[in-house]
Steps between C-alpha positions, in 0.01 A plus 500: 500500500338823597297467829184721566551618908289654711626625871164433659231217521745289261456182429666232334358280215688181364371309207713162454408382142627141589735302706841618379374774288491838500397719832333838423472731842377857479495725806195708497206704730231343586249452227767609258581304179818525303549680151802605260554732255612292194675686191462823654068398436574449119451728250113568431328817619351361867863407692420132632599294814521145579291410837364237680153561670364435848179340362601277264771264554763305276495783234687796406329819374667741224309793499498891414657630853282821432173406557303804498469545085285173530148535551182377361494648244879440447508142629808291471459159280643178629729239419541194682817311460639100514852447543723276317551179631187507777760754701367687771671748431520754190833562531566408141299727370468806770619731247267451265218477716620841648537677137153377435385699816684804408249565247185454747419186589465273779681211488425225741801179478463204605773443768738665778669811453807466353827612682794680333734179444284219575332255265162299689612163568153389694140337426383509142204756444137407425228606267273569802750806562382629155128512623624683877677744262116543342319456778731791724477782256121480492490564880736759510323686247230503724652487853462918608813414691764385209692734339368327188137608569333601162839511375499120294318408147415226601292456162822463333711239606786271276577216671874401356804296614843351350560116466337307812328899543346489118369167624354586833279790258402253274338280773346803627389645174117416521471758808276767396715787645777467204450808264827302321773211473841548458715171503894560539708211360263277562228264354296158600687170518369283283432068532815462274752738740311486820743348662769743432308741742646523847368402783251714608341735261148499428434280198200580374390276139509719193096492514553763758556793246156460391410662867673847385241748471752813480766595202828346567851580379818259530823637516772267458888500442474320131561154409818450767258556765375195657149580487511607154312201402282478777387853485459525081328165546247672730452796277426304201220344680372814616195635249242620732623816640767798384834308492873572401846353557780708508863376508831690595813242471636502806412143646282401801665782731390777348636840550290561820807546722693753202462890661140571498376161383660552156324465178239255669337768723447730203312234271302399859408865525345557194286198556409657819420842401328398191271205717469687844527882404329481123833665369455518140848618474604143676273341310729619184756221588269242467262588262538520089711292273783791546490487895735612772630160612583409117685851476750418795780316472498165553167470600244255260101524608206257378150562525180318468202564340309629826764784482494591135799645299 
């Protein structure tokens, strides 16, 4: 593991996730937080790093390391991210989250930063972290001192997460902030496989989905994924707002941790750019009986009524 060190004012900082687990120490200035360069910053146009902040702790930050392109009138959308299995940690799915921020956004994860090697072995995450996540980028977009200042849409917001993360955003999806949805291998438990859930995760009843107020995509790994049913379940009950279900057969893991995030960060892109940057080009793999998503192999997509052909 790479250590950040500093020859003056340096301090050490230890996180122990649990008795017997993993030990995380970074060596580091005074008022200093750690970061890596993942993937070389991934390959969109704005070169990304992952950080942890100062002023907001138990989360990691993926973000454009070039800051000064970003303005008000070039803010940069958000998305905030649940881990799978209630981690604290994204380090599943750091380089996804860090492709995403390649092409400028802020990304705010739930969870420690992840070291080179190490998988978080510690406390489970909460929901609450979700709201922090919210309730942080609003003050820094106004705090004169943050580098962030004016810098964050905070009008345009998807609040997303995979397994025990999709559910975490569903029990937070009634918050007013959340431009958009976007549930990764992941759907609502219901009476008849309740207990199938471990211990844990937020269990909200299915009745919660009538609380969405945003448009929502699921993106799933196809019928071998465990929350296959769970997750198609939820979209077939969905009717009042924009919905679609897209499935890429890979299982419950994904292809977060392929280089780049694989073919799961380009499908959760074009949701992003078409529902946070009004990308009509995105919006091409979504929208239309002849859509992107059906055009690309292996991919299937369904759509309600809310979001038309």
């Amino acid at each position: 593991m790479k250590v950040k060190s500093f020859l003056c004012s340096a301090v050490v900082w230890t996180a122990v996730m649990a008795t017997g687990a993993i030990s995380m120490s970074f060596t580091m200035a005074e008022g200093e937080a750690a970061s890596r360069v993942v993937e070389e910053g991934g390959t969109g146009p704005y070169k990304a790093i992952m950080k942890e902040e100062s002023t907001l702790d138990a989360h990691t930050i993926f973000v454009p390391q070039d800051l000064s392109t970003f303005s008000k009138k070039n803010p940069l959308p958000v998305l905030v991210w649940g881990n799978g299995a209630c981690n604290n940690s994204p380090f599943e799915h750091y380089k996804f989250l860090n492709e995403i921020a390649s092409h400028g956004y802020l990304v705010v994860a739930t969870g420690y930063m992840p070291q080179e090697g190490q998988h978080y072995q510690g406390p489970m995450s909460t929901t609450q972290q979700q709201i922090e996540a919210m309730d942080w980028v609003e003050a820094q977009n106004v705090d004169k001192n943050s580098p962030y200042y004016g810098k964050i849409d905070v009008k345009n917001i998807c609040v997303a997460g995979m397994s025990c993360g999709g559910l975490q955003s569903l029990f937070n999806c009634a918050d007013k902030r959340i431009k958009t949805l976007m549930i990764c291998n992941s759907g609502l438990f219901n009476q008849q496989n309740a207990g199938s859930a471990v211990g844990g995760m937020p269990m909200p009843p299915k009745s919660k989905l009538k609380e969405i107020h945003s448009p929502i995509m699921y993106m799933l790994g196809g019928p071998q994924d465990i929350a296959y049913g769970n997750g198609m379940d939820d979209f077939h009950r969905i009717d009042h707002v924009p919905a679609c279900a897209t499935n890429f057969p890979v299982g419950h893991g994904g292809t977060y941790g392929q280089p780049h995030g694989g073919e799961f960060s380009v499908v959760a892109l074009a949701w992003l750019d078409w529902q946070l940057k009004g990308d009509e080009q995105a919006a091409k793999m979504f929208k239309g009986a002849d859509c992107g998503i059906s055009k690309r192999e292996g991919w299937t997509i369904e759509k309600n009524a809310k979001m038309g052909e």
